[in-house]
C-alpha positions as a printed NumPy array, in Angstrom:
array([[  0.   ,   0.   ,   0.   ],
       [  1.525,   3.312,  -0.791],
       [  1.866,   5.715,   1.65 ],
       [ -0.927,   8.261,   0.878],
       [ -3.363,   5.105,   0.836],
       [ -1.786,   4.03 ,   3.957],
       [ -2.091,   6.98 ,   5.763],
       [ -5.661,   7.434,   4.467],
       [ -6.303,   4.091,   5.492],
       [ -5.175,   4.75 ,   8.974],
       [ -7.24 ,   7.887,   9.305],
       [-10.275,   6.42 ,   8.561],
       [ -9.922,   3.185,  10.919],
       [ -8.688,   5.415,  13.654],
       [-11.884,   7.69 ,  13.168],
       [-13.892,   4.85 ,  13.036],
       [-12.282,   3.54 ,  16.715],
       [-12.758,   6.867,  18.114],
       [-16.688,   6.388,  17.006],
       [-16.842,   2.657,  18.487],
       [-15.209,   3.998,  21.831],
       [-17.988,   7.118,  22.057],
       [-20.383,   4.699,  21.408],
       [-21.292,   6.14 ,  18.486],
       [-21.326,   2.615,  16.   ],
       [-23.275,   4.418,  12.939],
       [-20.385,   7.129,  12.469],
       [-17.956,   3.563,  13.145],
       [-19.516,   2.04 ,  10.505],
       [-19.826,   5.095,   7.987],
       [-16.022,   5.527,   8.826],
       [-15.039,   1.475,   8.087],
       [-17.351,   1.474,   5.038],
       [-14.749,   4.161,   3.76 ],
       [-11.561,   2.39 ,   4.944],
       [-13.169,  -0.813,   3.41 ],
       [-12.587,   0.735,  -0.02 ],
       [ -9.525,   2.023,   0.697],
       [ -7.851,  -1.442,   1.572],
       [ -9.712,  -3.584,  -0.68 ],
       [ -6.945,  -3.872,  -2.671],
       [ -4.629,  -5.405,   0.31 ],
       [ -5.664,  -8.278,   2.261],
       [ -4.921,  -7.794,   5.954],
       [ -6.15 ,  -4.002,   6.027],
       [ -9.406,  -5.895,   3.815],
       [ -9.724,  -7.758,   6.329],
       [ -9.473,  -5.88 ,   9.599],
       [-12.427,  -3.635,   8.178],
       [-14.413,  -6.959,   7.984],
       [-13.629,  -8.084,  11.386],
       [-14.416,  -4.49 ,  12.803],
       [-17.672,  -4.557,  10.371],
       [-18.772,  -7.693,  12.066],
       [-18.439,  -6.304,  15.354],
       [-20.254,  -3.148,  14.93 ],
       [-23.257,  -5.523,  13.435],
       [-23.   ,  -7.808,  16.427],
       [-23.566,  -4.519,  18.212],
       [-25.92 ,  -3.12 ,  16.436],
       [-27.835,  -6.563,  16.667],
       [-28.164,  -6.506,  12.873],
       [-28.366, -10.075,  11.579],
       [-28.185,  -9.419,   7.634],
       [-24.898,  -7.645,   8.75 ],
       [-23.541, -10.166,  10.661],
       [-24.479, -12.91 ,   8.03 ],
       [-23.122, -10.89 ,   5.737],
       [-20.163, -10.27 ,   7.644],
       [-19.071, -13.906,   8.591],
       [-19.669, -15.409,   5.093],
       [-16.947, -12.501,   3.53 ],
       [-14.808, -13.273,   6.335],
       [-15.383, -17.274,   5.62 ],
       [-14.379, -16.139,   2.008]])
């Protein structure tokens, strides 16, 4: 990942953390759905946004979400 993608990357995931931790999962999940397309391109950053996806739906009690969620991780 180049650096400017990186550091884009970064931004968004740590604004999205900063959401989860006030509680606020809709901004967390606006905020992963960007870094999502930012790091599709590279696996583990692909990933993490999956993982943290799936945890804001578990939260959020959202079971299309969560399906969702598991069978891209299962992928």
């Amino acid at each position: 990942m180049n650096p400017t993608l990186a550091a884009a990357f970064r931004h968004e995931m740590d604004a999205a953390r900063a959401a989860w931790a006030a509680g606020d999962a809709d901004a967390a999940f606006a905020r992963l759905e960007r870094a999502h397309i930012l790091g599709q391109r590279h696996f583990i950053p692909h990933v993490l946004t999956h993982i943290w996806m799936l945890r804001v739906g578990w939260k959020r009690r959202d079971r299309r979400e969560i399906t969702g969620q598991l069978m891209r991780l299962a992928a």
